[in-house]
Structures are given as structure tokens and as C-alpha cells.
C-alpha positions in Angstrom: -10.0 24.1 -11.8 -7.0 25.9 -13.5 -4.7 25.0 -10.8 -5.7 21.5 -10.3 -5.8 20.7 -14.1 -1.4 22.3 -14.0 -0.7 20.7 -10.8 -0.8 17.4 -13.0 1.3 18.4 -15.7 2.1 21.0 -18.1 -1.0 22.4 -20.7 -1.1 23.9 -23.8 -3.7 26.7 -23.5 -5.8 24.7 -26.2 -5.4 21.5 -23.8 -6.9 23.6 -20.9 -10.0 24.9 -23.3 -10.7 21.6 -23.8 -10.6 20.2 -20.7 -12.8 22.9 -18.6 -14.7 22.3 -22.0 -16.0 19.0 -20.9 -16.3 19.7 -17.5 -19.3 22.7 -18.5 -17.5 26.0 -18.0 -19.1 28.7 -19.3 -18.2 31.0 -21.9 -17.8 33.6 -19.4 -15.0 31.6 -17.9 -13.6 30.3 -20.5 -12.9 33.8 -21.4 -10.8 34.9 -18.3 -8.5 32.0 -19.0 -6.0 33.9 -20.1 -5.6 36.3 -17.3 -5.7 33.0 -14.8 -3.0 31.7 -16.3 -1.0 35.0 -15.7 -1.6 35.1 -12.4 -1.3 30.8 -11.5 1.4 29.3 -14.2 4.7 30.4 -16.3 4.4 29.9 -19.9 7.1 27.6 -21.4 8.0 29.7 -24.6 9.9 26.6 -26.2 6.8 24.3 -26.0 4.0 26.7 -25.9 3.0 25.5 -22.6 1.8 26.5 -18.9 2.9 25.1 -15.9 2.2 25.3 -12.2 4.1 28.0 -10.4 5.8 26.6 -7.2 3.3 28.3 -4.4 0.7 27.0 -6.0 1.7 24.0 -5.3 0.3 24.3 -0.8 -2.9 24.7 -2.0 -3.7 21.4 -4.0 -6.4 19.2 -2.8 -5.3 15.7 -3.8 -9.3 14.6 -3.2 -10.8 17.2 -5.6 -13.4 15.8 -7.0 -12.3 16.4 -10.4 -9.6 14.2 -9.9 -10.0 10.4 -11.3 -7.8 7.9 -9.6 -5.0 7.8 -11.7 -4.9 11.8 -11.6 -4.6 11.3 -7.5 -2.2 9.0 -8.2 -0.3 10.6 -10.1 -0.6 14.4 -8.5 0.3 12.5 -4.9 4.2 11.8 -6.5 4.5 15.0 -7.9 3.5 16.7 -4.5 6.4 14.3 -3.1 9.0 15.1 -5.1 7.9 19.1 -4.5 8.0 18.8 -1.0 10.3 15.9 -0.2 14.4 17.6 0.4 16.8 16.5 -2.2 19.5 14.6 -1.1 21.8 15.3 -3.3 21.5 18.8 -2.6 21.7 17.9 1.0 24.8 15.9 0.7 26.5 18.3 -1.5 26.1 21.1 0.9 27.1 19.5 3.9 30.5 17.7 2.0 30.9 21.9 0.9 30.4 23.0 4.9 32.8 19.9 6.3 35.3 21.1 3.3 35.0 24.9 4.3 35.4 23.9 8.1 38.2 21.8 7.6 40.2 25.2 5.9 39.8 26.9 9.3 41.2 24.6 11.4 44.8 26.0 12.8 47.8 23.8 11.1 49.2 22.1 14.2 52.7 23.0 15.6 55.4 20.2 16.2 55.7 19.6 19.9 
């Protein structure tokens, strides 16, 4: 529940009470939070919040049924941009290889 409540965005712990609140955890549960969130997010120390870590990321199920549409929605363009390459780092690292190449390349000799 942990991981697919972070997968679609970033929680105060408070947030996450709340939420695993409604959906009936018990107390028991709710008390082991902490510890979950060691071992599933990073704590943003400027906003007091958790987030996702990256490998975590592989083991979403997009049709959890705790999901409402919009969440689906919503988690389906995050996984995207997670998993889809960037072309700017693309790009950038192939004008960086062509412009390395190109340094190698014997001057030519007058003929």
C-alpha cells in the first residue's frame, strides 16, 4: 500500500497516516510505518516529505485496486517519464562522442 500510495507522488508521513487511515489499516500497521518508509522512500528534509525510491518503481501495478482512475491515470505518465530515455541526454551524449571522435581523426597531409 506504501509503495503504491509514493509511486503517485511525494507524502508527508501525516498524509500517508491518513490515507492507510481510511483504507482500515490496523494499528499494528500503522505502527511499522516508519520503518517501511526506511526501507521504500527517501525523505525530502526541505519539505518533510517521502518519495518513491527509483527500484521501486518495476514493481508498480498500475491496476491495483486501490487505485481510482485518475490515480491510474496519472501513475501511467509518471511510469513514462521513469522509464521512457531522455532525449536530451541522448542527444547530448552522442554530439559529446561525434565531438570526441572528430579530435582523433589524423590532420591530413598536403598531397
Amino acid at each position: 500500500r506504501v509503495i503504491h500510495l509514493l509511486a503517485l507522488k511525494n507524502y508527508k508521513k501525516s498524509e500517508l497516516l491518513a490515507c492507510l487511515e481510511r483504507e482500515g489499516v490496523v494499528q499494528k500497521d500503522k505502527e511499522s510505518l516508519g520503518k517501511i518508509l526506511q526501507e521504500v522512500a527517501n525523505l525530502d528534509a526541505n519539505e518533510n516529505s517521502f518519495s518513491l525510491k527509483e527500484h521501486f518503481f518495476k514493481d508498480i501495478q498500475v491496476d491495483w485496486p486501490g487505485y481510482s482512475e485518475r490515480d491510474r491515470k496519472t501513475l501511467e505518465a509518471t511510469l513514462f517519464q521513469k522509464t521512457a530515455p531522455s532525449t536530451n541526454a541522448t542527444s547530448t551524449s552522442q554530439s559529446l562522442s561525434l565531438a570526441t571522435s572528430e579530435r582523433h581523426i589524423p590532420p591530413r597531409t598536403a598531397q
